[in-house]
Each structure stands twice: as C-alpha cells, then as structure tokens.
N, C-alpha and C positions, 0 to 999 in steps of 0.2 A: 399402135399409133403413137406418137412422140407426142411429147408435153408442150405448153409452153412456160418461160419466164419473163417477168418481167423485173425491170432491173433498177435502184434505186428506187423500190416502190414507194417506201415516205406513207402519204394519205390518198394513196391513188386507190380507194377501195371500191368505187364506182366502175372504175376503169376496168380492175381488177374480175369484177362482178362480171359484167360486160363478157369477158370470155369464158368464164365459168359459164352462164347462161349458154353462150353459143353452145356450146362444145356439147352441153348436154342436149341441145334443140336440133342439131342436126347428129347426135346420137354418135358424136365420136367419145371412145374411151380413154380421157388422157387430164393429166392436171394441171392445173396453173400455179408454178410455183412463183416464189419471189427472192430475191435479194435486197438486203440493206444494209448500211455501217453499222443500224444497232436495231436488228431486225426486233428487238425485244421492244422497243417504243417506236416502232412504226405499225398503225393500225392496218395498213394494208397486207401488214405479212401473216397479222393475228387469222384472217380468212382464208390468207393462201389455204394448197394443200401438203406445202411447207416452205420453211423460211430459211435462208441462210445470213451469212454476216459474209459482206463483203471489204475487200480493203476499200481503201480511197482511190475515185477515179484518177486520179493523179498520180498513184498511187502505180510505179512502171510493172509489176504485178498481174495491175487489175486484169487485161485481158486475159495472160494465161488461168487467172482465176478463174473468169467466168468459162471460157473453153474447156476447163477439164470438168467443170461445175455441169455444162452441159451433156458433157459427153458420158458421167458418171451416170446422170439421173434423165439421160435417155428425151434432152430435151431439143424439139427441130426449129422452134423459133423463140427469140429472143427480143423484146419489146421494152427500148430505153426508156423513161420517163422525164429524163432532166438533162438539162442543153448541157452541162458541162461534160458529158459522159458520149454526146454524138457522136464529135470526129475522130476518137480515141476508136469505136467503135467501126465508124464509116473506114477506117484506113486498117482493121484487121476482119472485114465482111466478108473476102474475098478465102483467107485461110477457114475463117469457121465453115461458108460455104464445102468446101473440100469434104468436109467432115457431115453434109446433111443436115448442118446448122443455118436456119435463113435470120441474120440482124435484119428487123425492120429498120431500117434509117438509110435515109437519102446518101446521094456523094458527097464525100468530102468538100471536093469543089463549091460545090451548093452551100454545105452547113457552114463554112468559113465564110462564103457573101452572107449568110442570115447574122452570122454569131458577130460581126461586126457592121453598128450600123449602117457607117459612110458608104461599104460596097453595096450594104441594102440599097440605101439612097440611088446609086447609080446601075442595080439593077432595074428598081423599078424603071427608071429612065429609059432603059434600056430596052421594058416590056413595051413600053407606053405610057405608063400609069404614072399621073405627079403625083410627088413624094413634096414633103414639108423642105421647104427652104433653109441652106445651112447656113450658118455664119459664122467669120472668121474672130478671134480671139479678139483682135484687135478693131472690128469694126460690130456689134452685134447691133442688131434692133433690138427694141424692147416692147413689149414684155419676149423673154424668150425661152428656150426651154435647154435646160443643160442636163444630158444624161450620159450614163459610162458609156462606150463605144464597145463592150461586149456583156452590158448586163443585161436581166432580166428578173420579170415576177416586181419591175417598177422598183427595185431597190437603188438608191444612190440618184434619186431622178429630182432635179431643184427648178422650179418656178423662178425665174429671175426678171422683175417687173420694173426695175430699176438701176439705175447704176451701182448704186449702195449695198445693195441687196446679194451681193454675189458671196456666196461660203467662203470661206479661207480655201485657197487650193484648187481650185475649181476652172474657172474663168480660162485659166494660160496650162492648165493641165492637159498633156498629151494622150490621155483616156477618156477624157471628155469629147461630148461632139456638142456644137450648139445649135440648135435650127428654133423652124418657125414655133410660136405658140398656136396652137387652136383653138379659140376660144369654145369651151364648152356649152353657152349658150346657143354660138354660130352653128353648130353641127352635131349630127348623130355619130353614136362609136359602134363598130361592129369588130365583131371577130366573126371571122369565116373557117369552116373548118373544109379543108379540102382531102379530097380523097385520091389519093395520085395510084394507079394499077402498078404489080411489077415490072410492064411495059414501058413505064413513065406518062400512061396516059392519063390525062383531069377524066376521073369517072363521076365524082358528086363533088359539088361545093353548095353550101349550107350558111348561108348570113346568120348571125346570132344578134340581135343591138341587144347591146350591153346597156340594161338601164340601172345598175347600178356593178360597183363593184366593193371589192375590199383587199388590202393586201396586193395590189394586181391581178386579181382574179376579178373573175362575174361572180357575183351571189346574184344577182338576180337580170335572168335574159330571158329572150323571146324571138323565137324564130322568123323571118321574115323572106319570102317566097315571090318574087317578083324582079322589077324592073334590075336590081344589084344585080343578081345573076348574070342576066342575058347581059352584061357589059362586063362583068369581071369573067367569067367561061373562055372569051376568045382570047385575054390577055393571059390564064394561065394552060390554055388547054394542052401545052405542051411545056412546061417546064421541065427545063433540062436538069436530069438528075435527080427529080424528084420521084419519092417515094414511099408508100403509108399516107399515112395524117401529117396534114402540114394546116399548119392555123397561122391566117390572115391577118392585121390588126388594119383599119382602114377607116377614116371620117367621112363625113359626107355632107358637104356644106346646103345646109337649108334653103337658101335662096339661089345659087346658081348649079346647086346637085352635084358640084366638084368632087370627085372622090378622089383624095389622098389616101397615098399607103404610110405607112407607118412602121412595122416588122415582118418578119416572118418568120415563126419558130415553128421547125421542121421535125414535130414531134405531137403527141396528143396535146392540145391545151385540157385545163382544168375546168372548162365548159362545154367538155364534149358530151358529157351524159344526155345533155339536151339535144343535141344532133342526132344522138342514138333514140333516144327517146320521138325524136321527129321521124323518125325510120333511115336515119344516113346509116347503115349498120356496118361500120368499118371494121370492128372485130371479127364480126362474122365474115367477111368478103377479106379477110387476112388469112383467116382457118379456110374457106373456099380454094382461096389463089395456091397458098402455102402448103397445106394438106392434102386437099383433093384436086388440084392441077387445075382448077376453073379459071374461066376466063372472067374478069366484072365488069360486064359493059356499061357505057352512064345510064347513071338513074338520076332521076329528075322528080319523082313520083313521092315526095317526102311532105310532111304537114305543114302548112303554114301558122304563123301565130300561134304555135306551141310555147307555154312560158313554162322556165325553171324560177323556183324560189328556192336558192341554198339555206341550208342550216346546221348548226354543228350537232353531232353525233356522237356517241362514243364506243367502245370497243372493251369490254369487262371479263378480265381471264385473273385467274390465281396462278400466282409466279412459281407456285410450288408445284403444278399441272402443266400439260399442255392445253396453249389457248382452243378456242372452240369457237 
C-alpha cells in the first residue's frame, strides 16, 4: 500500500494524527510522511513517520521536488496544507496523477476564484449566496473593512472606522479590496468544513460557529447541526472543480438570518479536528476514495453541539536523536 504526505506541514499535527489513526483503523500498512522548509522546527514533522526539508513553494523546483520525493518513498497521495502552495500544485495534478500519485486539491480555476477575494465576491454571486458589499477607493462607507486581495490566516486585515483612520498605503493600494464591515455584535461567524467526493460531489458540510479565535484561527468552536445546512447544501452541492476539504467562512446576521459568505479556502482549515471529532471523517473517506476505490456517498449523520477548546502543546526531542 502507498503512503501518504503531507506538505508544508508547520503545526498541522492534529491533521496529521487524523491519518495516522485512519490508516491504522481501517488496517492499511502505510505511513504518513511530511515535508517542511525547516522540518527541524515544525512540530508536525517531529510525529511524522518521517520528515523532509522542502525548497520554497516559489521556489520553480518545488514540484519536481515533491514528485521525485514521492516516487522515491513510494507515496500515492499527497495533502497540501497552506494556500500559497494550491495552484502550483493544481496545475502539475495531472503529471503526478501519470505516476499513481493523487494531489488532494481542487482546480486551478477554483483555487485562483478563492485565492483572490473580488472573484470570491462574484462567485458567491454567482452561486446565489450574498457576499459583503465592496467599495471603491475613492467612495468607501464607513466603518469599512480593507484586506489583501490574496491573503490569508487575517494577516494585513485593517478596521477602518474613519476617514483618518486609513494605514499609510492602503486605501488606493491595488492589493487591497474594500468591502462591508460586519459588525460583530450583529452576527454569528462560522466556518464550514465541506467535503467535496473525487466526483466533485458536496458529500458532508459541517458549520463550526467560531466563538472565539486567535491569530485567524478558532481556539475555541462548536458544531452546529440544523437550519445552516439545509440552506448552504443546495448552493454548494455541485461546485465546480471542487475537491477534498474546502472550508467555508460565512456570518449570519441575528435578526433577519442573512447569510453572507465571506472566503473560501480550498484546503483543510485549522478547525477541522472538530469536524473529525463530530464524525465528518474526511481523512478517512480520502484513504477510502484514494486507496480502496470507494465511493463516499453524503453523510449527514454527524454530532451536533460538539465543542473544541484549543490549547498550546508542545513537541520534546533531542537534536542530537531522532525525534519520537
């Protein structure tokens, strides 16, 4: 049986976990490796069942890297972890494929609408779903919300409540996008974790309300199993090009139940444990599809009002050893 890796693993050791468990639960003999730029200080590789040093996704390299990475160490699927590393991937899927290598990650097509907000914006449109209000450089409302037009993880993201208020650079910056603010009292935030089949079929989607976060992440969520569902299911049941785990980000305004969308990163989010933990079990129905040629029909059959409370951890090896 062929291995898997995953790639830019960082502190994805949950994630990580996640397929170690499968693999032994449905009794396949295979490992989970990882890759990182300094696989020595990223916790998740300290678990792997080993670790390599990758160049930089940028880096014109990196794929043949990972493809012969693969091919040496006899691995059949390969599981991105961070948005910059997607469409580098999504546009050589098709060569690894040749080779009995499956990249989890969607189409190109897809990860360029996610990986820049404005085409998000006029996706959702496009599904049905309202999206936050944009505005132009020279006209905005206020309070408004100014973020990079390909970032993520909430870095570079500026509250601007005022005219005065704008950063140096900002404002008339062609990386910037400007839209609506949400007020945080007015609504609830969720991340949804969806589960797209190799077919491109919506198998599970999983609301998570984030009640609290940190960094851009959830430290602290809680599953919620109702009304969201049956209204976001028929908007993604068929996204084009989608594939794996794709995570949601979407408000819900308390008084008229409006749901805005907000992103969509076409990759595991860092509150998936909780979905796995609710019974979404996406690693294992990756090792099903990918391994053993199953089909994953929807499941709907997951817990409701399951909470995660994050907390930090650590990871203790002697550098003069291999970790353990």
């Amino acid at each position: 049986m062929k291995n898997i890796l995953l790639t830019s693993a960082g502190r994805r050791v949950s994630l990580l976990r996640c397929f170690q468990r499968d693999l032994k639960e449905l009794n396949i003999h295979a490992e989970v490796f990882s890759t990182d730029l300094r696989p020595d200080r990223s916790s998740a590789c300290q678990v792997a069942s080993a670790c390599f040093a990758s160049p930089r996704v940028t880096d014109p390299s990196y794929a043949g890297f990972l493809l012969d990475l693969c091919k040496t160490h006899n691995v059949g699927m390969v599981v991105p972890t961070i948005d910059t590393e997607l469409l580098v991937l999504s546009e050589c899927r098709l060569e690894f494929l040749e080779h009995g290598i499956q990249i989890v990650v969607s189409d190109g097509s897809l990860i360029s609408t996610c990986r820049d907000k404005r085409k998000t914006h006029k996706l959702f449109e496009s599904l049905g779903l309202h999206s936050a209000e944009i505005f132009t450089p020279d006209n905005p409302q206020y309070p408004c919300f100014a973020k990079p037009i390909g970032g993520s993880c909430s870095v570079g993201l500026h509250l601007v409540e005022h005219p005065n208020d704008w950063p140096s650079n900002v404002q008339f910056n062609p990386d910037y996008m400007l839209c609506e603010y949400l007020q945080p009292d007015e609504h609830l935030e969720y991340t949804v974790d969806m589960y797209f089949n190799m077919a491109g079929k919506l198998s599970c989607l999983i609301p998570r309300q984030r009640l609290e976060t940190r960094a851009g992440e959830v430290s602290k969520g809680r599953t919620v199993n109702g009304d969201l569902v049956k209204r976001l299911w028929p908007i993604f049941d068929s996204l084009q090009g989608a594939r794996g785990c794709l995570t949601l980000q979407v408000f819900i305004n308390h008084e008229s139940s409006l749901i805005t969308g907000i992103e969509i990163n076409p990759r595991f989010g860092g509150g998936f444990p909780l979905s796995d933990y609710a019974g979404g079990k996406y690693t294992e129905w990756l090792i099903r599809e990918l391994f053993l040629n199953e089909n994953i029909p929807e499941f709907h059959d997951w817990a409701d009002q399951q909470v995660m409370l994050r907390f930090d951890d650590a990871i203790f090896f002697d550098e003069n050893c291999s970790a353990s």
